[in-house]
C-alpha positions as CSV (number, residue, x, y, z in Angstrom):
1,X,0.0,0.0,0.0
2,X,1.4,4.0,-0.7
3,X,0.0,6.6,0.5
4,X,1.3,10.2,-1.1
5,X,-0.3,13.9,-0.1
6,X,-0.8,16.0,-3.0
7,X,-1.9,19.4,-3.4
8,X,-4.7,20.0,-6.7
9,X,-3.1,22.0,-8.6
10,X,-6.5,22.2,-11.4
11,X,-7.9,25.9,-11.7
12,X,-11.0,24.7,-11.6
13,X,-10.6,22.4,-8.6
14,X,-12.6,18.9,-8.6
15,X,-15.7,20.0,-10.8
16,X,-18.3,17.5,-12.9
17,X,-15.5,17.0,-15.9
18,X,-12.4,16.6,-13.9
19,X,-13.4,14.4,-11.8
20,X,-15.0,12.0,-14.7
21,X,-11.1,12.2,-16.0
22,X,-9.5,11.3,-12.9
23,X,-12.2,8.2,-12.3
24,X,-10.9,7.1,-15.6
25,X,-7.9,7.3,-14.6
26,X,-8.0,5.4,-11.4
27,X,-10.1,3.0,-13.3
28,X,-7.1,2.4,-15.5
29,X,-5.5,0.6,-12.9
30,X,-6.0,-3.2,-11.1
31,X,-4.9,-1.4,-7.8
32,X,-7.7,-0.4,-5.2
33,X,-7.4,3.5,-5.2
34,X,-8.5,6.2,-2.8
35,X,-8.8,9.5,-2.0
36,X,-9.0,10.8,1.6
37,X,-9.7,14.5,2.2
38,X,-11.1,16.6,5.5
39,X,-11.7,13.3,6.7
40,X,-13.7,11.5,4.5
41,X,-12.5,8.7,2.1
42,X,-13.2,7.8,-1.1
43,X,-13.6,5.5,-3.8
44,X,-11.4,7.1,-6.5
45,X,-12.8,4.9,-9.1
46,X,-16.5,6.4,-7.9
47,X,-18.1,9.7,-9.9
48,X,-20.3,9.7,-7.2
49,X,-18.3,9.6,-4.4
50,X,-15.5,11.8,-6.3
51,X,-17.8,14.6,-6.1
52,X,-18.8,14.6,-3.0
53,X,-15.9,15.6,-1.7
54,X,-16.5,18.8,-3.4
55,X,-12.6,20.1,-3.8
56,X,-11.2,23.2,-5.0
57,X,-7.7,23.9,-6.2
58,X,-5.3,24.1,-3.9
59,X,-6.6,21.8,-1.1
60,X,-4.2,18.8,0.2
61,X,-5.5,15.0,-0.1
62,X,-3.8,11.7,0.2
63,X,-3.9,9.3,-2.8
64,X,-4.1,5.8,-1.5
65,X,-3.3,2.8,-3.5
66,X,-3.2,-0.9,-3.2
67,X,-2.4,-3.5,-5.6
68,X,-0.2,-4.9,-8.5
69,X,0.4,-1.3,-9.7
70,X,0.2,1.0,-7.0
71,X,2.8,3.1,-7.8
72,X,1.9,3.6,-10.8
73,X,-2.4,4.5,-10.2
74,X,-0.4,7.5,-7.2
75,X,2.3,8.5,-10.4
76,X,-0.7,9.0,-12.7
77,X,-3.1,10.6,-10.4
78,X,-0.3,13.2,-8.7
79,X,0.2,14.0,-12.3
80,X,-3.2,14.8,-13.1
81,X,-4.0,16.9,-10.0
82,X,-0.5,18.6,-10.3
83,X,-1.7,19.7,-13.6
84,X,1.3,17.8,-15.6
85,X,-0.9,15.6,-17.6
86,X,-4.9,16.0,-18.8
């Protein structure tokens, strides 16, 4: 299991269409992937439960991963909420 702490880095924060792309992304991977913010934690693979976390750009949350490619489902999201790749 990794955990990793990132900051969002997306102008827009965490709204409708950037959270569908990060759900894909997580769902691109075999590892079980979450996202834990202000206390609550998430299925990253879930829309629903993706925006109801309601973030905004520049907030902190820790990318939790478990599986076969773990280190590769944190590498791909930190990119994405770091704004490195859409």
């Amino acid at each position: 299991m990794i955990q990793k702490s990132i900051t969002i880095q997306l102008t827009s924060g965490l709204e409708a269409r950037p959270v569908a792309v990060l759900v894909q992304k997580a769902s691109q991977h075999d590892s079980t992937v979450y996202i834990e913010a202000e206390g609550k934690k998430v299925n990253a693979k879930s829309i629903m439960g993706m925006m109801s976390l309601g973030l905004n750009m520049g907030e902190v949350v820790t990318v939790i991963a478990d599986g076969s490619d773990e280190s590769e489902a944190v590498q791909n999201i930190e990119d994405y909420l770091s704004g490195i790749a859409e």
